[in-house]
C-alpha positions in Angstrom: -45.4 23.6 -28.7 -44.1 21.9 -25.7 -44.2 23.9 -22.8 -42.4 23.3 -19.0 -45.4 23.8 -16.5 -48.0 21.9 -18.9 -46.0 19.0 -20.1 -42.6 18.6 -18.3 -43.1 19.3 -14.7 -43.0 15.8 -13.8 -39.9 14.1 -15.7 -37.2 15.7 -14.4 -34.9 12.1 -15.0 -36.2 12.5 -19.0 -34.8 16.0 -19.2 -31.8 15.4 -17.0 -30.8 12.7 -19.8 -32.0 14.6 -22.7 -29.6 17.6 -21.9 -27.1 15.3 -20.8 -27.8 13.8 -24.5 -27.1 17.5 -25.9 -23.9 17.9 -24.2 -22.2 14.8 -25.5 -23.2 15.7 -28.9 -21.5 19.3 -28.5 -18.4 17.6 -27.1 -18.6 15.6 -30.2 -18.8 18.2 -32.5 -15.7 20.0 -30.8 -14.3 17.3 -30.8 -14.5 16.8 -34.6 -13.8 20.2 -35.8 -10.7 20.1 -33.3 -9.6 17.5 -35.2 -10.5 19.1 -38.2 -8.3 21.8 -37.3 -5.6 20.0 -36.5 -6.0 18.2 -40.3 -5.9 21.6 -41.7 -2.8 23.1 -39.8 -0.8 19.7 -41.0 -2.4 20.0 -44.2 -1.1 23.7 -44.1 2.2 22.8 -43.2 2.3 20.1 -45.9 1.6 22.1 -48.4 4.4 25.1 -47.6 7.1 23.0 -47.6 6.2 21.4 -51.0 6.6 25.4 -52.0 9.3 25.3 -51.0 10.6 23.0 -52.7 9.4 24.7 -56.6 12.2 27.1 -58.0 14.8 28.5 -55.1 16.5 27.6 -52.3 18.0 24.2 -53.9 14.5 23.3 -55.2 13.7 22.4 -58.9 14.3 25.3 -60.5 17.2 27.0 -57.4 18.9 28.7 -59.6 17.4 31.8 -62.3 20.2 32.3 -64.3 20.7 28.9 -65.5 20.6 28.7 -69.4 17.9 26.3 -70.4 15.7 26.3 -73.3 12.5 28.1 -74.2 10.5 25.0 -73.1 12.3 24.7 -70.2 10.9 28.3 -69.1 7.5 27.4 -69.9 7.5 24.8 -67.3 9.5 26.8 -64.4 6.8 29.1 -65.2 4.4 26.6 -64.8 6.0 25.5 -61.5 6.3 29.0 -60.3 2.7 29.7 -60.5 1.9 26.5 -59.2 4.0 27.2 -55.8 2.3 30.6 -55.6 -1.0 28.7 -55.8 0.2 26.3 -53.6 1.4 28.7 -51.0 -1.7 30.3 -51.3 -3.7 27.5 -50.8 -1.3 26.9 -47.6 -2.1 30.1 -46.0 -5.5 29.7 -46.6 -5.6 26.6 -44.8 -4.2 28.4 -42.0 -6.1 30.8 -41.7 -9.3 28.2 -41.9 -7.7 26.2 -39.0 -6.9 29.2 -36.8 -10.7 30.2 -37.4 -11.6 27.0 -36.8 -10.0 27.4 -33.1 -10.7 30.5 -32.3 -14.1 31.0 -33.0 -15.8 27.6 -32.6 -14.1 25.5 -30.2 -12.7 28.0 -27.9 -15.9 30.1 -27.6 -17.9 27.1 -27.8 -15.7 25.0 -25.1 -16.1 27.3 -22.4 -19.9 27.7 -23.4 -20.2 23.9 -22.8 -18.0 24.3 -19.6 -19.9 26.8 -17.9 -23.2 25.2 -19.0 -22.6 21.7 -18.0 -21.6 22.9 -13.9 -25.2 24.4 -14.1 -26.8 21.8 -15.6 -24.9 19.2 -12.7 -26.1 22.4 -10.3 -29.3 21.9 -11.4 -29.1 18.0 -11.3 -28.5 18.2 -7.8 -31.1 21.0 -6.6 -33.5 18.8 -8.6 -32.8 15.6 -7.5 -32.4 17.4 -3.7 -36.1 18.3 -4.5 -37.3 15.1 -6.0 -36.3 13.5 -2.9 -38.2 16.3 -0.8 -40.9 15.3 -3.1 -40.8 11.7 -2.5 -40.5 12.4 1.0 -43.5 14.5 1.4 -45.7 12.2 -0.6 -44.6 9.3 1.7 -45.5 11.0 4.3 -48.6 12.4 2.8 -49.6 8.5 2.4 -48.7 7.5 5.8 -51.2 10.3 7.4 -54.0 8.8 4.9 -53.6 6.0 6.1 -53.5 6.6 9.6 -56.5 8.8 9.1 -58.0 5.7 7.5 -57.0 3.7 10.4 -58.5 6.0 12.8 -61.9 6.8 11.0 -62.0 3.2 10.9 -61.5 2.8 14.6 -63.4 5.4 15.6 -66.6 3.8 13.3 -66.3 1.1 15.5 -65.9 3.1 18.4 -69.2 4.5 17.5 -71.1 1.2 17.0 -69.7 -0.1 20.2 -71.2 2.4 22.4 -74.4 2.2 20.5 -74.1 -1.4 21.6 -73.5 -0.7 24.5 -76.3 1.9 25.1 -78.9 -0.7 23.6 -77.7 -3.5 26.0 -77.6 -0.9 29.0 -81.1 -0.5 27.8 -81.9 -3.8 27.8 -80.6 -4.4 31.1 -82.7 -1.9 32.6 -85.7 -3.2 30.6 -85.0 -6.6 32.0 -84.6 -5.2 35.7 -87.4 -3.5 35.2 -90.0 -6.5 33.9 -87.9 -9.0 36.4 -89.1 -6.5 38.9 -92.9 -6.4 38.1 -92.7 -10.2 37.7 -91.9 -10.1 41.6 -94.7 -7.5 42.5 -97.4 -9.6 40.4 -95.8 -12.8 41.8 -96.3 -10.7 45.5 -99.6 -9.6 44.6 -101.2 -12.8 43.5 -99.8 -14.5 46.6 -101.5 -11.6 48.6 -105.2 -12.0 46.7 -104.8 -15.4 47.5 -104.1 -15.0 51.0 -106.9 -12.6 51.4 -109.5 -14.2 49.4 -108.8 -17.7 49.3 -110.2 -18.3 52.8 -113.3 -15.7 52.0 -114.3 -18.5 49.2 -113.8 -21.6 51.1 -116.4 -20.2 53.8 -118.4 -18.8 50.8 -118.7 -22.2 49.6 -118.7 -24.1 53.1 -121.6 -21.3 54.0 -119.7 -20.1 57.0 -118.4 -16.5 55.7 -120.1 -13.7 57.9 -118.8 -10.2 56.9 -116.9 -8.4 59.6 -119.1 -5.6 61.5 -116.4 -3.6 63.2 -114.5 -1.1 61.3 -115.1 -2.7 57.9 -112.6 -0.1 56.2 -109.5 -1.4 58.2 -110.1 -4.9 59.5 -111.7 -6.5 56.9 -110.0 -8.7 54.2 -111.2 -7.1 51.6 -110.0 -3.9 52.7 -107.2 -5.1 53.3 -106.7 -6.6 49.9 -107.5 -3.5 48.2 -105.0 -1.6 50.3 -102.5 -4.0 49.0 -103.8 -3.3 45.6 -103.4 0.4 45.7 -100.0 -0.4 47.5 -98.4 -2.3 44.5 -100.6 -0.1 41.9 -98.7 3.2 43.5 -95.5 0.3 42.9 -96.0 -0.5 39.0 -97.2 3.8 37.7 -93.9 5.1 38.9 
């Protein structure tokens, strides 16, 4: 069994034509036995005045007391009860067509009537919502997409400031090692300075060690403040 919510929800344009379908072939139909009516009442009406014209009123057999023989009465007998029968057969055939009118087409005309102004209601409330439909599903489609976009962009949001963090950090790595390369540059200039001398006279044998305040005079001293100086620099 076919049912609405399961299997016709979605094709709206398939039972907007299949009613539409239904319609014109009720029209037809009333359309036919209107016809069929009309047939009848003529056929009706054909077949009274052919009574008519079967014994009276300046038919075959107008007047009864004309003297005719014994077969002649067994045919005006015959045509009598063939008028009756025709008459008969006339009335019924009005009766059919009046039926015919005013309990098919008729009831069935303004069943079809009032039915097809809700089914064009209905056409247009469900085309009105189709549209709403169509509507919200474009601009479902458009917000997916711009939530694409922006995912998207914000991704590479993301990967650019993780760039950028590592190359900040590199940077300061950089700084940092250009800066040690200065103090070791500094500090092997000042071991040379110091101690150069100290082994020139060590190998010319003139070095004599200072006597007077050894701690703060001497080269070495000196040179190992220096040391502890840039030391202090390169631990912090």
């Amino acid at each position: 069994m076919v049912k609405f919510s399961q299997d016709l929800w979605d094709s709206f344009d398939a039972i907007a034509a299949k009613t539409e379908t239904s319609a014109n072939v009720a029209k037809n139909l009333i359309d036919f036995l209107t016809e069929r009516a009309k047939i009848e009442q003529a056929y009706a009406k054909s077949l009274a005045e052919l009574s008519k014209k079967a014994g009276g009123g300046g038919g075959l057999f107008a007047s009864k007391n004309d003297v005719v023989d014994k077969e002649a009465k067994s045919v005006k007998t015959v045509v009598l009860s063939l008028r009756e029968e025709t008459l008969h057969i006339s009335n019924t055939h009005q009766e059919f067509s009046a039926k015919i009118l005013s309990e098919v087409v008729r009831p069935v005309e303004g069943f079809l009537k009032s039915k097809d102004l809700d089914r064009k209601k209905n056409i247009q409330e469900g085309q009105k919502r189709l549209k709403a439909q169509a509507d919200a599903k474009a601009a479902h489609d458009r917000a997916k997409d711009a939530y694409n976009k922006a995912g998207k962009e914000s991704d590479a949001a993301s990967e650019a400031h993780e760039k950028a963090q590592k190359d900040l950090f590199a940077d300061a790595e950089n700084k940092k090692l250009q800066e040690e390369a200065v103090v070791s540059t500094q500090s092997t200039g000042a071991f040379r300075f110091f101690f150069n001398p100290i082994h020139n006279e060590q190998k010319r044998g003139t070095y004599l060690p200072y006597t007077t305040h050894p701690h703060t005079h001497s080269p070495i001293s000196q040179a190992n403040s220096i040391c502890s100086t840039l030391i202090f620099k390169f631990t912090i």
